[in-house]
C-alpha positions in Angstrom: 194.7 -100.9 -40.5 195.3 -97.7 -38.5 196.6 -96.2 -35.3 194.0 -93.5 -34.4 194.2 -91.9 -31.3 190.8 -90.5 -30.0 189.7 -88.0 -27.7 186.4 -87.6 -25.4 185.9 -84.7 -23.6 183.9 -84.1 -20.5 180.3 -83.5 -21.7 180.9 -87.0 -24.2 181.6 -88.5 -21.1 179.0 -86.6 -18.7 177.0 -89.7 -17.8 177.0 -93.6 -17.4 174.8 -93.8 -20.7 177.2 -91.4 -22.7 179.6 -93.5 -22.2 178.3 -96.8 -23.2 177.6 -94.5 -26.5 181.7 -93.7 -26.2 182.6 -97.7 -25.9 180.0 -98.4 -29.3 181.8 -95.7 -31.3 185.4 -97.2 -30.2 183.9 -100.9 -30.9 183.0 -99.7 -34.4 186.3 -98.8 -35.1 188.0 -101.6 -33.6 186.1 -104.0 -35.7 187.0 -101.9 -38.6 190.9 -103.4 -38.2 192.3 -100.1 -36.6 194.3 -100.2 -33.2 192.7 -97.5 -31.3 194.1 -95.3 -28.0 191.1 -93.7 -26.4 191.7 -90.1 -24.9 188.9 -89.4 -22.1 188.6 -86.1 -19.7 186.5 -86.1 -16.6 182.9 -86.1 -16.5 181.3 -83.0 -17.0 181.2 -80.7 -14.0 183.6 -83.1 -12.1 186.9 -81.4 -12.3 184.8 -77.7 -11.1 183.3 -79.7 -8.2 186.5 -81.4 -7.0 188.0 -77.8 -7.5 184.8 -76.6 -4.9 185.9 -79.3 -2.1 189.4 -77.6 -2.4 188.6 -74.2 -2.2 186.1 -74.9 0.8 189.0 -76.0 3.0 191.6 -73.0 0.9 191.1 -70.1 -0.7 194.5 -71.0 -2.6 195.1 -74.7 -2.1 198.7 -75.9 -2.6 199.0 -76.7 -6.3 200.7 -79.9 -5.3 197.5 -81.2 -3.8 195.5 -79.8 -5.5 196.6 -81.9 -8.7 196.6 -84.6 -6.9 192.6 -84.5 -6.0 191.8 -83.1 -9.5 193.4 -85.9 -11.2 190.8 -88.4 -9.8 188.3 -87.1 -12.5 190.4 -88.6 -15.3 190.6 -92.0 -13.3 187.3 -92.8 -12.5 186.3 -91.7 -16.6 189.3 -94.1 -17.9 188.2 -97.6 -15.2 184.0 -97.0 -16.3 184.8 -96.6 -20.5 187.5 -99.8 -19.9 184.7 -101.7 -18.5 182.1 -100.5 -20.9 184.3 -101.7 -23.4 184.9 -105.0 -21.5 181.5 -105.6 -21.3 181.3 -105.8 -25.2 184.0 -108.2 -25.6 186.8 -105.6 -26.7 190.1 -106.4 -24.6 190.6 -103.1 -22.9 193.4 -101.6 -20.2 192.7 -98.3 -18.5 196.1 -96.0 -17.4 196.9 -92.9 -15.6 199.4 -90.6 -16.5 201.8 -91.8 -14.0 201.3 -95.1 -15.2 201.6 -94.7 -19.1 204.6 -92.2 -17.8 203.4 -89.0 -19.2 206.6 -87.3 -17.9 206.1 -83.8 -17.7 208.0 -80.4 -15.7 207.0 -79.6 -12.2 204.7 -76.7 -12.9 201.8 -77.6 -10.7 198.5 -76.9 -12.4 200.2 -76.0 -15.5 202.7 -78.7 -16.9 204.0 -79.5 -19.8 205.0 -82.5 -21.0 208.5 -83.7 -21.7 208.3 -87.3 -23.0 206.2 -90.1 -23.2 207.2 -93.5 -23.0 205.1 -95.4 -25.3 206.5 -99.0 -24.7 203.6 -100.1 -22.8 200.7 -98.8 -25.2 202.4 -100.3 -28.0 202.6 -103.6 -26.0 198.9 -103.7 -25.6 198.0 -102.5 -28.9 199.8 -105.5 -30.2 197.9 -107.6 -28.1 194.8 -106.4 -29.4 193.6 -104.6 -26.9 192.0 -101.1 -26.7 194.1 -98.8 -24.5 192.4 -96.0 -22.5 194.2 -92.7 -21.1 193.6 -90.3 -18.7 193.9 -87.2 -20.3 195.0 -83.8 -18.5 197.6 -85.7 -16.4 201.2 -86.6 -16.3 204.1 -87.2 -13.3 207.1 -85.0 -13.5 210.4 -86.7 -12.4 210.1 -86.6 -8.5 207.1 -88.6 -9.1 204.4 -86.3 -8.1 201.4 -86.0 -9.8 201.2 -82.8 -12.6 198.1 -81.2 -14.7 198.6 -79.3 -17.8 195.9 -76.9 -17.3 193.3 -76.0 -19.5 193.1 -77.6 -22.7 194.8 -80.6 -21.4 193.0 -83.6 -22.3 193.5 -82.3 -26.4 197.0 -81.7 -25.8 197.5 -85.7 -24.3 195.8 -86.8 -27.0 197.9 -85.0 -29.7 201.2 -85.7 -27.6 200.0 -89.4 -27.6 199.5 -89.2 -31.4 203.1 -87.7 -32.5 204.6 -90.4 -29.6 202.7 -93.2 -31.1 203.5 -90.9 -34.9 199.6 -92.4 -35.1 197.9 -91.9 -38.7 195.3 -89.7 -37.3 194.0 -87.9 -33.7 190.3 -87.5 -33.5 189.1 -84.9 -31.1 185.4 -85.6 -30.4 183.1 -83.0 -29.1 179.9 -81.1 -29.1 180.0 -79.7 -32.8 180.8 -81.8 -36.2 183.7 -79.9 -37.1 185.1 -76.4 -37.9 182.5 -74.0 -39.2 183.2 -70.7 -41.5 182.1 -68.7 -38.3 179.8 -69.4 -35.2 175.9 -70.7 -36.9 174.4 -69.4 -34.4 175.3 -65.7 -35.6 175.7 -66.5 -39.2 173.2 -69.4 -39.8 174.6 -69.9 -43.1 177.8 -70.7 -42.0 179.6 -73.8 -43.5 181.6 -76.4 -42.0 185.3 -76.4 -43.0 186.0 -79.4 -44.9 190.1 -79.0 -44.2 192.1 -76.4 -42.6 195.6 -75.5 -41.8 197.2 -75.8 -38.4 198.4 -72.2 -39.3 194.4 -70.8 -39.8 193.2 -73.2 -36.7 195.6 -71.4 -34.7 194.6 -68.0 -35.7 190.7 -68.6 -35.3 191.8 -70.2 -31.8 193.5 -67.3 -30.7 190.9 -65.0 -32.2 188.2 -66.9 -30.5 187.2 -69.8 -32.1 186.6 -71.8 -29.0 186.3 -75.3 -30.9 189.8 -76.1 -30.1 192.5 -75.1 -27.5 195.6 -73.1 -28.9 198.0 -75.7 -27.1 196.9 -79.1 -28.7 197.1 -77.0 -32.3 200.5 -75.7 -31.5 201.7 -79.2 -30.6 200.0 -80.9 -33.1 201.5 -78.7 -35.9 204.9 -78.7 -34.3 204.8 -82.4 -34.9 202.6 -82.8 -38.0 200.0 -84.7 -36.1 196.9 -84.6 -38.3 193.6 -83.6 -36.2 189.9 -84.0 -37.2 187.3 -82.7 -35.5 184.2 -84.4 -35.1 180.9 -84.4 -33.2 180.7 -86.9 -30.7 177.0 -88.6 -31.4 176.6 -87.6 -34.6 178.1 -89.2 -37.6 180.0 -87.6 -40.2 183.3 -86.4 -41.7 184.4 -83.7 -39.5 187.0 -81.1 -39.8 190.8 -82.2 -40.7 193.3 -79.9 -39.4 196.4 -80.4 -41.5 200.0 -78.8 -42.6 199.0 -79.0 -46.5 198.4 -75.8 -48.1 196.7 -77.3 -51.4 197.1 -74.9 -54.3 193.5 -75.0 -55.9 191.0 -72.7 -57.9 188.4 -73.7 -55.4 190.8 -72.5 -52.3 188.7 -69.8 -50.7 190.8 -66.7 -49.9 189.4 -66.6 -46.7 188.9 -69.7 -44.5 186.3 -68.1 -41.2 185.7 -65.3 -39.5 186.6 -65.5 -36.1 185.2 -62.5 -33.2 185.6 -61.9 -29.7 183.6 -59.9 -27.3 185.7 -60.0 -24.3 188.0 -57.0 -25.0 188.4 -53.4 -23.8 190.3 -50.6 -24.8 192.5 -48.1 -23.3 194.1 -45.0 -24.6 196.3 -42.6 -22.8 196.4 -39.4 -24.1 199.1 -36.4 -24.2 202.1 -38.5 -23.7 205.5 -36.7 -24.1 206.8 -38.0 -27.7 210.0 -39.3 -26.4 212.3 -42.4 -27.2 211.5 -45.6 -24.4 207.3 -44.1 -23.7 206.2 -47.1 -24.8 208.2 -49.3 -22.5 207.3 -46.9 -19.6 203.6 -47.3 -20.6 203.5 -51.0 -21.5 206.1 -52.1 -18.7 203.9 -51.7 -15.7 200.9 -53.2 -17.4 203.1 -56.1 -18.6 204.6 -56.2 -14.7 201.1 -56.3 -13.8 200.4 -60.0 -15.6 198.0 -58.3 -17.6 198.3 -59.4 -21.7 197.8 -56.4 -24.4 196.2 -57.5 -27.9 196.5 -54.7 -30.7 198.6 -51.3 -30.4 198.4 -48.0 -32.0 200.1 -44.7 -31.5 199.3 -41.5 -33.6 201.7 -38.9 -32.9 199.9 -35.1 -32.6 201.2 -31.4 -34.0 202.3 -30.6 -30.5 205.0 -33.2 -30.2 202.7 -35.2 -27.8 201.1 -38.6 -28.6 198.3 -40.9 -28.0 198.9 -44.3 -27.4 195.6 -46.8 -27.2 195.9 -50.4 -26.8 193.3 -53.5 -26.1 193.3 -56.1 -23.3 190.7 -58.5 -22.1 187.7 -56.9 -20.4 188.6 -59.4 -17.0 191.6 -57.0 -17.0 190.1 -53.4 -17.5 190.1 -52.4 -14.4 193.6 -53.5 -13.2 195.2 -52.2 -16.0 193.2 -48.7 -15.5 194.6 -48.2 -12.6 198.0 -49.0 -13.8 197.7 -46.6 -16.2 196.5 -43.7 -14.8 199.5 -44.4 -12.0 201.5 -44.4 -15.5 200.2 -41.4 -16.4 200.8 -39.2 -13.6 204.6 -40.5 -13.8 205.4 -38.9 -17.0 203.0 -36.2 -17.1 200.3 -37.2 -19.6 197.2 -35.5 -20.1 194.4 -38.5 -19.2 193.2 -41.9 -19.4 190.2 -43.0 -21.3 188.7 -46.3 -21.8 185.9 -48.1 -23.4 184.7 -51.8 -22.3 181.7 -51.8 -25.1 184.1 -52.8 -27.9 184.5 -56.5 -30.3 187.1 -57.8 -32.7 186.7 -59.0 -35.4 189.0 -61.3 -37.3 189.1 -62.9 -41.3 191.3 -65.8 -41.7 192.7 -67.7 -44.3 195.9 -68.8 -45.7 194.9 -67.4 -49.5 195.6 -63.9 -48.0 199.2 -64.7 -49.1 198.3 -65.2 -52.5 195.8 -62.2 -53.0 195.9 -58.2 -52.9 193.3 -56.1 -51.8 191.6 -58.3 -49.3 192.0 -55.9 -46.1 190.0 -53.1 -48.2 187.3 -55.5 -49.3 187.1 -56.5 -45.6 187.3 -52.3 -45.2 184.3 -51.8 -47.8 182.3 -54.1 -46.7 181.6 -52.7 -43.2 181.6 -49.2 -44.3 178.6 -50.7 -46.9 176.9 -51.2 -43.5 178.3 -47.4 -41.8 180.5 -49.8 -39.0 183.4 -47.5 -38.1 186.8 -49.1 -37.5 188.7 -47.9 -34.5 191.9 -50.4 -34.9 193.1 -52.0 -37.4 196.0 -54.8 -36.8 197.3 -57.4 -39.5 199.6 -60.9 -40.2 199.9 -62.8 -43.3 196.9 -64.4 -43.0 195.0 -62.6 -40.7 193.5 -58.9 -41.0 191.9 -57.8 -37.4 189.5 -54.4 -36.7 188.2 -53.3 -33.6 184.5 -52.2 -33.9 181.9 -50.8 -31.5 180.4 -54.2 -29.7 176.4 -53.5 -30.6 177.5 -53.7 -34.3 179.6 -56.8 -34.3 177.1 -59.7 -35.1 176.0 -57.1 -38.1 179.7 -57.3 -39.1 180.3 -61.2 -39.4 176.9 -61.3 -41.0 178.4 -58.9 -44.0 181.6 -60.4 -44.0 180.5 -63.5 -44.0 178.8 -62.4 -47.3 181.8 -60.1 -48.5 183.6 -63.1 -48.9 181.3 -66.0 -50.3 181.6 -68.2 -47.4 177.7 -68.6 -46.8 176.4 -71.8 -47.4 174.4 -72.0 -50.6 170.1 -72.1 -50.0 168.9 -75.2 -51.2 166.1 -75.2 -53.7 162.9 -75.1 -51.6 164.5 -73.5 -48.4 
């Protein structure tokens, strides 16, 4: 027998029918012997509609109250999958966040959680019964009601797993698992088999979208294995674990990960003084307005250009920032370029092999893609590339570095 904690998001729990299908999964596995602890967010397109009512009576509605109507969506999910479950003769108990006592801080909209008590869930596990939470919700100490903001139905359900120290947290959703890179750019693409929390949370940041950067932090912070696994569809799925298995079959490179929503910025003829990148990067930074990757070249005449990226929501903004920036210390201009893409490999074999940033390097000049920045970690190398040649670029690295999927004989 064993603990698993699962997780439905909203478009497994879109309709009435869906989640019938939800409460014959969670039978399955309760007749299997395991005590189960059913994650669930709202139904798709609720939360956006209840943030519509808000916004028609405020353009900015108090956060208080405004987690306070949000929250509903989770309640209404949690009360129809208890009585689906009902309904097939498995003893099930639906709870808020307040009433599980998902304790959180008083960041409105934004929470994060402190503690969990998990006396009651364990109570009702032992009784035999299926317990269902609302996921995206706590109470901070005053008793008001809290969200944790995007991401926050994964991040209950891995917080739920470390409190419960459950054997496994199962994060159902629209895809079967991890994949080498996005199929529907590289249709040879493989589903991962295993991954580290360390390469999750790279392809997350880098733009994997399968799984939020929050419930990977927490979940490796507190060695909380996480599989991945499509909702209506049977099949293994993708664990996310600590282990770094030394093996002759470990791929140096795990996925590619890419992301079109960047812009870049370069200010040019900057006086090549100690503290100009403070005075350049301060006001952006002032401005709420995150930078990616860096570079500075210094030029003959004792001047330098300094480019950097941010997303392309924030070109604008931080043009006008820097041109104000520019004027201050007497720098010659400001250019900028929104039709740019980055483009990521990932994988924690980097650590044990040279040579794999200029096999990355050779492979798109095999294909004349030019490289405007280049930034690295351990196990990540990152370029920047001209956007129209980016699916052309995780096609050939893709192939670079032996992740595509072998062609079955008749395909």
């Amino acid at each position: 027998m064993a603990l698993i904690v699962q997780k439905f998001g909203g478009t497994s729990v879109g309709t009435v029918e869906r989640i019938e299908q939800v409460a014959e999964k969670v039978k399955k596995f309760r007749e299997g012997g395991d005590d189960i602890v059913v994650v669930v967010s709202a139904m798709s397109g609720e939360t956006n509609r209840l943030i519509d009512l808000a916004k028609q009576i405020s353009d900015q509605p108090v956060p208080r109250e405004l987690d306070v109507m949000v929250s509903t969506g989770e309640q209404v999910t949690i009360a129809l999958l208890a009585m689906a479950l009902i309904k097939r003769g498995v003893p099930a108990v639906s709870y808020t966040g307040n009433q599980v006592r998902i304790l959180t801080d008083s960041a409105h909209n934004k929470a994060r959680i402190l503690q969990i008590d998990d006396q009651k869930i364990r109570a009702d596990l032992k009784a035999g019964r299926v317990v269902v939470v609302a996921g995206f919700q706590g109470v901070d100490e005053h008793g008001n009601i809290t969200t944790l903001g995007r991401g926050g139905s994964d991040t209950t359900g891995v917080a739920l797993a470390a409190a419960l120290k459950a054997d496994e947290c199962q994060i159902y959703t629209d895809v079967d698992g991890v994949y080498t890179t996005d199929p529907r750019v590289v249709p040879q693409a493989r589903r991962l088999d295993k991954i580290t929390f360390e390469e999750m949370l790279e392809m997350a940041s880098l733009g994997s979208k399968v799984l939020q950067i929050r419930s990977v932090e927490f979940a490796g912070k507190y060695n909380v294995p996480l599989r991945v696994l499509h909702s209506f569809q049977e099949g293994p799925g993708t664990l996310i674990t600590l282990d770094e298995e030394e093996s002759m079959e470990q791929p140096i490179i795990s996925g590619i990960a890419f992301n079109r929503d960047e812009a870049k910025l370069t200010i040019r003829g900057v006086p090549d003084i100690p503290g100009v990148a403070f005075k350049i990067l301060g006001p952006i930074s002032a401005a709420n307005i995150e930078v990616d990757m860096i570079v500075q070249n210094v030029a003959h005449d004792n001047t330098t250009d300094f480019t950097f990226t941010v997303h392309r929501n924030d070109y604008q903004n931080a043009q006008r920032v820097l041109e104000q920036t520019a004027s201050e210390i007497g720098a010659r201009e400001v250019i900028g370029d929104t039709k740019i893409a980055k483009v990521s490999i990932v994988g924690v074999g980097m650590r044990s092999h040279a040579g794999v940033a200029s096999r990355m390097f050779e492979a798109l000049a095999k294909e004349t893609i030019n490289i405007q920045m280049i930034s690295t970690s351990e196990i990540k190398v990152s370029v920047v590339i001209e956007e129209k040649y980016l699916e052309l670029a995780v096609r050939a690295l893709h192939t670079a570095f032996e992740l595509d999927a072998p062609t079955r004989q008749g395909e």
